[in-house]
N, C-alpha and C positions, 0 to 999 in steps of 0.2 A: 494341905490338901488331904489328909490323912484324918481328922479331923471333922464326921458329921457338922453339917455346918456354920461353918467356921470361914467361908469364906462369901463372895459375892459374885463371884465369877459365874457366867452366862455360859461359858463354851469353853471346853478343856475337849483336846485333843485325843481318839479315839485309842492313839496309844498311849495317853498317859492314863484315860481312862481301867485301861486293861493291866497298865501294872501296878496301880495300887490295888486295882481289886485281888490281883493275884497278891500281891505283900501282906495289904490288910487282911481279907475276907480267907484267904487261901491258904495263909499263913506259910508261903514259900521266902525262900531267900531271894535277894534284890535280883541276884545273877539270873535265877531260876522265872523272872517272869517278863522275860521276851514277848512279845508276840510273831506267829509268825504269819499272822492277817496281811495280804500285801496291801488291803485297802485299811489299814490300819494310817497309813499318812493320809493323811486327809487333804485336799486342794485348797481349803483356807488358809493351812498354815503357812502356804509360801508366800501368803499376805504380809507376814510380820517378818519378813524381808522386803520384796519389793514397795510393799507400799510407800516405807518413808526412801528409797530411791527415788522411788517416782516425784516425791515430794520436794526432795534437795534439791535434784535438776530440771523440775518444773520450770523455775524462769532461765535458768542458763540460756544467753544467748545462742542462740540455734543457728547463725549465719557462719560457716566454715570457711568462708575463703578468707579470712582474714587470721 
């Protein structure tokens, strides 16, 4: 990711965005580029958790008294 491009990716996340630029372009150390943006977690990312849940127990039998 470090790397003008170099990759194919569509979407990188708002804080991963901010710490390379801080490493790359800023030339600060790893520790040193936090963000402290709270909208820096972005609501897609909690996709790449639930979604494949959703996915696994899509067909689980859903009838509980048994």
């Amino acid at each position: 990711m470090r790397t003008p491009e170099s990759h194919n990716d569509v979407y990188a996340p708002k804080a991963h965005k901010h710490f390379f630029k801080c490493l790359v372009f800023d030339k600060l150390a790893p520790v040193d580029c936090r963000s402290d943006d709270p909208g820096a977690v972005d609501g897609i990312d909690a996709l790449t958790v639930t979604l494949p849940v959703i996915i696994r127990y899509s067909e689980v039998n859903r009838d509980l008294r048994n």
